[in-house]
C-alpha positions as CSV (number, residue, x, y, z in Angstrom):
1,X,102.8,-20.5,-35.5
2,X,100.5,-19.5,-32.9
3,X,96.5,-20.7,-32.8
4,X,95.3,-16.9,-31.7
5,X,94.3,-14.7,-34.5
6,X,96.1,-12.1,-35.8
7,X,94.7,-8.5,-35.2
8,X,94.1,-8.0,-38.9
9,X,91.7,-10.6,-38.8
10,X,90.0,-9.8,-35.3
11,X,89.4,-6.5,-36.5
12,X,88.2,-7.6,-39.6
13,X,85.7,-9.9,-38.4
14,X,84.7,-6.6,-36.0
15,X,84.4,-5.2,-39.2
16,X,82.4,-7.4,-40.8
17,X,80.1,-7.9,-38.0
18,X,79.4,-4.2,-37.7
19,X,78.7,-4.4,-41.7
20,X,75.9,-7.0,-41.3
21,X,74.2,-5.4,-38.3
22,X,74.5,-1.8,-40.1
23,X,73.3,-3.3,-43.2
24,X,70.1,-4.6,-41.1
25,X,69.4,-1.6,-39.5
26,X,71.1,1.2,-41.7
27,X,67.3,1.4,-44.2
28,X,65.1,1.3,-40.8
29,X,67.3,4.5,-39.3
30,X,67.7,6.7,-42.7
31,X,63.4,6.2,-43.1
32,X,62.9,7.5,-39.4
33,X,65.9,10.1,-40.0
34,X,64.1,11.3,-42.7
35,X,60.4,11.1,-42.6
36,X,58.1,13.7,-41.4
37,X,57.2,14.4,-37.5
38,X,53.2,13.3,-37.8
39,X,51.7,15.4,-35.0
40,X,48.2,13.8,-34.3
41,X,45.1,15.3,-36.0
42,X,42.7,17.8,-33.9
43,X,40.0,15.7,-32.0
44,X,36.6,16.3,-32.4
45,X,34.6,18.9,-31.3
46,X,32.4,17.7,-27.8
47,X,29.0,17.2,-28.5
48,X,26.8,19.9,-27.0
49,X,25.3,18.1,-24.1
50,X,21.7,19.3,-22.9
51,X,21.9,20.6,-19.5
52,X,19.8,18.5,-17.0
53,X,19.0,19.5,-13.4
54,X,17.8,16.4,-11.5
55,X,15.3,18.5,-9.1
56,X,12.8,20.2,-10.6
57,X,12.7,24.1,-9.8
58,X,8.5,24.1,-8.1
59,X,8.9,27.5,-8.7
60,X,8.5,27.1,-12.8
61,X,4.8,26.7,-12.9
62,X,3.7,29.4,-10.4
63,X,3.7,33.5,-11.1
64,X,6.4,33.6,-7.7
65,X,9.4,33.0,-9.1
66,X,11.6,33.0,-6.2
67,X,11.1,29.9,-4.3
68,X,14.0,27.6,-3.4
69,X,11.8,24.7,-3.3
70,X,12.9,21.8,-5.5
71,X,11.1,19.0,-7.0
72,X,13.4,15.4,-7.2
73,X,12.7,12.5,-8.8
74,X,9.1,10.8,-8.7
75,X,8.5,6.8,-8.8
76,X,5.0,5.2,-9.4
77,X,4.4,2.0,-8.4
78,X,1.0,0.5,-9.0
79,X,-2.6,1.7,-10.8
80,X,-2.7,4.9,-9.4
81,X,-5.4,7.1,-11.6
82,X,-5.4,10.8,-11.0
83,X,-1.7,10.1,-8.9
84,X,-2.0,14.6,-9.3
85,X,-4.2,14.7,-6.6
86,X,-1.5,12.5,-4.3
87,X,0.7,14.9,-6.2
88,X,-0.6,18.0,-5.3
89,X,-0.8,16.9,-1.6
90,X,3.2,15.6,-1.0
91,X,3.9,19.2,-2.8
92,X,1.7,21.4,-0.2
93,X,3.3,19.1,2.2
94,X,7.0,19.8,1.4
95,X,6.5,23.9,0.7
96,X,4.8,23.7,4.0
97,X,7.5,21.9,6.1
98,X,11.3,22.2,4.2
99,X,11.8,25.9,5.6
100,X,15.4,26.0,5.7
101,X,18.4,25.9,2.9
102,X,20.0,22.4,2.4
103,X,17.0,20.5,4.0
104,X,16.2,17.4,1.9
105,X,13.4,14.6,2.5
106,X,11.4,11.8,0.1
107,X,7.5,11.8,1.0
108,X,5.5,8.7,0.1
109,X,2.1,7.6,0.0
110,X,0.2,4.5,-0.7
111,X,-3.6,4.9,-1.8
112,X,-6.3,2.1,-1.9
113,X,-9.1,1.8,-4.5
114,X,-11.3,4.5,-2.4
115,X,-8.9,7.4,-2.4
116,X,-7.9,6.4,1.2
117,X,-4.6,6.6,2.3
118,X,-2.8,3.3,3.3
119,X,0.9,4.3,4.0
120,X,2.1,8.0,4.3
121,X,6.2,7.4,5.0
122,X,8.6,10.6,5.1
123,X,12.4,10.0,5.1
124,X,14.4,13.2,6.2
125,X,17.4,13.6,8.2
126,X,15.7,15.6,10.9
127,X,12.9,13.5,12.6
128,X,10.6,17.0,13.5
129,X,10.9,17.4,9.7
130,X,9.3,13.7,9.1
131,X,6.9,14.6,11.4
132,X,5.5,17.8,9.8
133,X,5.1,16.4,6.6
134,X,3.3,13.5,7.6
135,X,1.3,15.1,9.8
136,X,0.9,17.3,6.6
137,X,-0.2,14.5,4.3
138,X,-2.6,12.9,6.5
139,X,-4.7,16.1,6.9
140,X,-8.8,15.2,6.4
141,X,-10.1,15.1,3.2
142,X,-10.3,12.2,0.4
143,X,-8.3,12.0,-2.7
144,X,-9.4,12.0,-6.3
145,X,-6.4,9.5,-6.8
146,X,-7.9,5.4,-6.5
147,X,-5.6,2.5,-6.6
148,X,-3.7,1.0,-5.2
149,X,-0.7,2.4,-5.9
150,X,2.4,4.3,-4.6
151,X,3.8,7.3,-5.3
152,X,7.2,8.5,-4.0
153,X,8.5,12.4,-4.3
154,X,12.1,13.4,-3.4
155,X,12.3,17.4,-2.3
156,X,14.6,19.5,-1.6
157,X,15.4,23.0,-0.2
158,X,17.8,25.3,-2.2
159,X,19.0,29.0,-2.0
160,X,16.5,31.8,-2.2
161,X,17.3,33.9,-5.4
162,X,18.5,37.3,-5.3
């Protein structure tokens, strides 16, 4: 008698084998063979989303509505009390000097308890445009804003409407 199997029983164990591991898996295939595709639900609608420019159109508040001049964000820093008539001046400032489309600069100045100015300071990439607006700024004449305080503009130059 030989000690190797016979094939009856080699492929009977096969068999048996395959039985178990079909008998393990054969309920997990026949529910995914059967069950339903699930295609995902719709996802929400966006929320609307107000629309936010961060410069301020300078044209808004006047009767000429065509200006390409833009008004950028403003920081206070300080007690500064009427801050519109240190307001008023960066603006006349920046519609006198930004002239052309693209040009960007930040004007600010610094006003001590008598209305005098401390610190005029432009930032601009062109150094004749500094210059103009702080020449601009410092022109005679007190203002009705005490401090001290600070007040920074950001302006800039967009395209003339049509």
């Amino acid at each position: 008698m030989s000690l190797l199997p016979s094939r009856l029983a080699l492929v009977g164990r096969t068999l048996l084998g395959l039985s178990v591991v079909g008998a393990f898996f054969a309920p997990s295939l026949a529910a995914f063979a059967t069950s339903r595709q699930v295609v995902a639900g719709a996802m929400k609608p966006p929320l609307a989303v107000i629309r936010v420019r961060p410069f301020l159109d300078m044209s808004s508040d006047s009767c000429t509505s065509d200006s390409p001049l833009h008004q950028g964000p403003i920081e206070r820093i300080g007690q500064l009390s009427n801050a519109w008539s240190a307001h008023d001046r960066l603006d006349q400032a920046a519609e006198r000097c930004l002239t052309a489309t693209g040009q960007a600069m930040t004007l600010l100045v610094s006003v001590d308890a008598a209305g005098r100015l401390t610190r005029v300071q432009a930032a601009a990439g062109d150094e004749e445009l500094a210059t103009c607006a702080e020449t601009a700024v410092r022109r005679p004449g007190r203002l009705a804003a005490r401090g001290p305080g600070t007040l920074q503009i950001g302006y800039f130059m967009g395209n003339r409407r049509r």
